[in-house]
N, C-alpha and C positions, 0 to 999 in steps of 0.2 A: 500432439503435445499434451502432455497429464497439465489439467486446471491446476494455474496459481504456477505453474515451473516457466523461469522467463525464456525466451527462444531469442538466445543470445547472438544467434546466427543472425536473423534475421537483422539483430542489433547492429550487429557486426558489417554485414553487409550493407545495408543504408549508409553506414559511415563510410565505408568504402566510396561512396557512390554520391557522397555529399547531401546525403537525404536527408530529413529531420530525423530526430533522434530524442529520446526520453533522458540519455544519459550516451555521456563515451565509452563506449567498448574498453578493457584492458586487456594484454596479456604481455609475456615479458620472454623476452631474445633470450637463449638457451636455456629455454625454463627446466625443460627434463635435463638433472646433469645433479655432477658432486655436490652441491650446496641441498641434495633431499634426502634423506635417510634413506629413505626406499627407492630410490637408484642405486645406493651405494649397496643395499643389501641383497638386488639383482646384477650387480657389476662383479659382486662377490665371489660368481660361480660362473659370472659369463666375460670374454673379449667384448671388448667395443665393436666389434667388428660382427660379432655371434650376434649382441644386442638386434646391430645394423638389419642385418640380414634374417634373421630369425622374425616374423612375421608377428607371430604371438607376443615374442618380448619386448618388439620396438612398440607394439602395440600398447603393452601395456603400462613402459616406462615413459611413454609420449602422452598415455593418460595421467601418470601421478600427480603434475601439477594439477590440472583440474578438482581432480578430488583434496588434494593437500590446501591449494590458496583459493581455489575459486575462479580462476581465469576465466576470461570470454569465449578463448579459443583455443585449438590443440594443433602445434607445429608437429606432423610428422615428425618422430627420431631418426635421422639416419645421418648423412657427412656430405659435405659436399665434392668429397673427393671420390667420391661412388662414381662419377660420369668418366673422372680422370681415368678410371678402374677399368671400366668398359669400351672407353676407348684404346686400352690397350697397355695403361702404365700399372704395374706391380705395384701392390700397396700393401700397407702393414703398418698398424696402429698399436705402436707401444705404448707404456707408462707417460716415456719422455717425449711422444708427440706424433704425428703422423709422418711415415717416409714414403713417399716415393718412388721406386725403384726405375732406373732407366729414364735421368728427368730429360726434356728436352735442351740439346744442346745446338743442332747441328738440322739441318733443313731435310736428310734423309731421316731424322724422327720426326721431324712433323708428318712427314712422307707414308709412316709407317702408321698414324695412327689411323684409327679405323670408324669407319661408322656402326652402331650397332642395333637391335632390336629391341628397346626397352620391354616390352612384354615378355621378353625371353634373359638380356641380360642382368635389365634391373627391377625384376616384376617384383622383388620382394619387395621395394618399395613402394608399389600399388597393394601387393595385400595387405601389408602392414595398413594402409590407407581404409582399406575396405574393412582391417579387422577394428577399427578404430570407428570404423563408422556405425559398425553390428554394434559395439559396446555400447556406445553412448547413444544414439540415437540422430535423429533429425535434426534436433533443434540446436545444436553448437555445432560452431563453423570447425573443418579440416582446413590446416593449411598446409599447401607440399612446398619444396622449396626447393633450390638451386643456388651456385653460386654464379656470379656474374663474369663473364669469358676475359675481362682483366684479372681479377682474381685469380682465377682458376690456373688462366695463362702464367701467371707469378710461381704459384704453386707445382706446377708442369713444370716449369722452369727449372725453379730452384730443387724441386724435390723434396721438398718439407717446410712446414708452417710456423716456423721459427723467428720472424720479424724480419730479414732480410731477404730483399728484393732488388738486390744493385745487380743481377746477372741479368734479371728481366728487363730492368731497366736498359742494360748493357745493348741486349737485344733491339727496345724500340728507340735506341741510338743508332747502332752499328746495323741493325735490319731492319729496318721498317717495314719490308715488303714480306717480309718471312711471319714476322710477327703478326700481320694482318690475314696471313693464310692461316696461321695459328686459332686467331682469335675466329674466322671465320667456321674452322673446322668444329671449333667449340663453341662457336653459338648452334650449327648447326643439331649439334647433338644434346645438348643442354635443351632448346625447344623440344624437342622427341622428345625427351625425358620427360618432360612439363608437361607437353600434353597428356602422355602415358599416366601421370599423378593424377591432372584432370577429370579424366575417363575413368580411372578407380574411383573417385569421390574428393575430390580434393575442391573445398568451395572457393579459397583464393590460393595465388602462388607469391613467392617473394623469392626475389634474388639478390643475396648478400653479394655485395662490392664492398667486401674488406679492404682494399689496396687502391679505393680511388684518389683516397688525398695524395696517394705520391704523386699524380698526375698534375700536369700542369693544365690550365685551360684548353691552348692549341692541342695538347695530346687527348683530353679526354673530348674534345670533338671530333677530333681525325681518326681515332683510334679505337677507343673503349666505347664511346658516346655510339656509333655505326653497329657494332658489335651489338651492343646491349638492346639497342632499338631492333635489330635484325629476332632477335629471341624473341621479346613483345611483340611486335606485330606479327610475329608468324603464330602468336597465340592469338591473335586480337578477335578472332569470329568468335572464340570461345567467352561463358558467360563468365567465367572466376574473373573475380578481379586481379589485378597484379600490381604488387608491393615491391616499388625499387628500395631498397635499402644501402645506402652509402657511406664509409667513415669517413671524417675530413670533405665534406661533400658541400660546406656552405657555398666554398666559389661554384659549384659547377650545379647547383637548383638548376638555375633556367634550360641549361643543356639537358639535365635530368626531366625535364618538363616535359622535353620534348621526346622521349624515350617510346613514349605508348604506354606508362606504368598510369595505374590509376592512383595509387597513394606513395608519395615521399616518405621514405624514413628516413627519419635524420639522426646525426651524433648529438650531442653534448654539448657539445659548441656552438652547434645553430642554435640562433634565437629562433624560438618558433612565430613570432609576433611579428619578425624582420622576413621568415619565410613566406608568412601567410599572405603578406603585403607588398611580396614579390612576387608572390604566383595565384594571387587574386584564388579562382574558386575554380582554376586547371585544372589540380588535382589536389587530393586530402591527403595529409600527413598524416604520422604515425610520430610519436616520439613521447621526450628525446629528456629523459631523467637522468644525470648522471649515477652510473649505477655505483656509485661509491658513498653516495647518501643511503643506500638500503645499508650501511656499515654503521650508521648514527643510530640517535634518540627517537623514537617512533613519531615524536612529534614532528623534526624535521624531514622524515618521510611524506607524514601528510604533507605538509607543507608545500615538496616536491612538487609533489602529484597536485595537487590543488592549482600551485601557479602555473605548471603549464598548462593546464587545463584553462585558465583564465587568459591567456596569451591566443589562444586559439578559440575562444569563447564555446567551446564543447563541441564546434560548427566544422564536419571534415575529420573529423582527431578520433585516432586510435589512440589510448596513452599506452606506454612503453616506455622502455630503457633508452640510453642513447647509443647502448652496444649489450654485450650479453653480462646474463647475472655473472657476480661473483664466486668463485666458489665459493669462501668463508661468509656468505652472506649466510643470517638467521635465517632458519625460514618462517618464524612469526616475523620478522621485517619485510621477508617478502609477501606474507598476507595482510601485514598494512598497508603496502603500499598500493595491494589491487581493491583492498578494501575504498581506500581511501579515495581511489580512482574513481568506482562504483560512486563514491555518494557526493562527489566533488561537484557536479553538474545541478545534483536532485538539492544540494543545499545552496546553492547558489539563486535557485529557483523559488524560493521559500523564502 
């Protein structure tokens, strides 16, 4: 590390880890995307998909935020429909959204999908890791990421990432037994993937479960909860930490708890104060600003950031979003907000 530059990794990882810590870590859920000039002026000439895959470019649009706000840490660029892709579902990422092709309807497509070799199917997502890592250096944390095999199984399903999930649903009514060889196929191959980010460099992983709130209690124990744990611990020898991240996710913490994840990310809705005093010092949280405050007065950003910061007493906490940035967020809003994150602790302390 060059004297005087902090090693925010290391930062990064204690929190993970529930270590002590000088200050909480920041960084923010879909930081590289439309709300930065300089995504939009590399999207200008490239698919999202070209981004995806092109090694050099995800590289360097997953670096923008770092050098634009100053984040703690750098979320690989890529989809989480990449795995859906390699197990065998046709995809294509227009304007109006992600499709699909050939979503799961029927138990000979669950039949049909496949297992595959991520060093070969989805390696572009370990170079991009590796080239992210020659960039910056040591001292700031990589994070690689996956979605969580409810989610993903939604999206399978329905075919596109459009807010409706009543067919998936349809299924863990009318199938249950189908759906579970689904979700099973898809944790299997989501841990592959994760390792495979791992072994490029990847210092922690997170798995977004976009689609937990639809879940009722009993279903996200029987069902999603089985699955998601199956992922973690077939990672669990490895050193990265792992970051559950869940929407609608207050009812089901304790089930989360018990996953293998190292850190909770939470929504919006969770009180972090009410989390932390549920799950005692199990695991560290991440959260949970709603990200419609980066749309206000930069005071009520600090603001933000400060009390949740004071709910979790700096102890365990990554500060974050409660979901991803906005696109019409400023991006000086988004650098007070990590600003304010950074100095939320050190003035507290004073």
């Amino acid at each position: 590390m060059t004297p005087g530059v902090e090693n925010t990794k290391e930062l990064f990882l204690r929190a993970c880890r529930f270590e002590p810590i000088e200050r909480v870590p920041v960084w923010i859920m879909r930081q590289a995307g439309r709300y930065l000039p300089e995504y939009q002026a590399v999207r200008a000439h490239h698919t999202f998909l070209e981004i995806c895959k092109t090694p050099e470019l995800a590289a360097e649009v997953s670096i923008q935020p770092h050098r634009a706000l100053g984040v703690d840490a750098i979320i690989v660029f890529s989809d989480i429909l990449i795995v859906a892709e390699a197990m065998g579902l046709p995809l294509d990422v227009p304007d109006s959204g992600p499709i699909l092709g050939e979503p799961i309807r029927h138990s000979s497509a669950v039949r049909r999908l496949h297992r595959f070799d991520p060093e070969r199917e989805t390696r572009f997502v370990g170079d991009a890791i590796r080239a992210i890592r020659k960039e910056i250096g040591p001292g700031v944390p990589v994070i690689g990421f996956a979605g969580a095999p409810w989610t993903l199984a939604c999206y399978m399903i329905e075919g596109q990432t459009r807010g409706d999930v009543s067919r998936a649903k349809q299924m863990l009514r009318d199938e249950p037994e189908l759906l579970r060889e689904l979700l099973g196929r898809i944790a299997e191959a989501t841990a592959s993937d994760l390792e495979m980010q791992i072994c490029a460099g990847a210092d922690a992983i997170q798995l977004f479960d976009t689609w937990a709130g639809e879940l009722s209690q009993q279903e996200y124990d029987t069902m999603e909860g089985p699955a998601t744990q199956r992922v973690l611990q077939t990672l669990g020898s490895r050193s990265a930490p792992k970051i559950l991240y869940a929407k609608g996710s207050a009812r089901h913490l304790e089930s989360m708890a018990k996953s293998g994840a190292d850190v909770l990310s939470v929504d919006w809705n969770t009180d972090l104060a009410d989390a932390r005093k549920r799950l005692g010092r199990k695991v560290a949280l991440q959260g949970n600003v709603d990200p419609s405050k980066l749309l206000g007065p930069v005071e009520e950003i600090e603001r933000a950031a400060r009390e949740a910061i004071e709910k979790t007493s700096g102890l365990g906490h990554i500060l974050n979003l409660g979901h991803g940035i906005l696109p019409n967020t400023p991006v000086e809003s988004a650098r007070a907000f990590v600003h304010a994150g950074k100095a939320a602790m050190t003035a507290a302390r004073t």
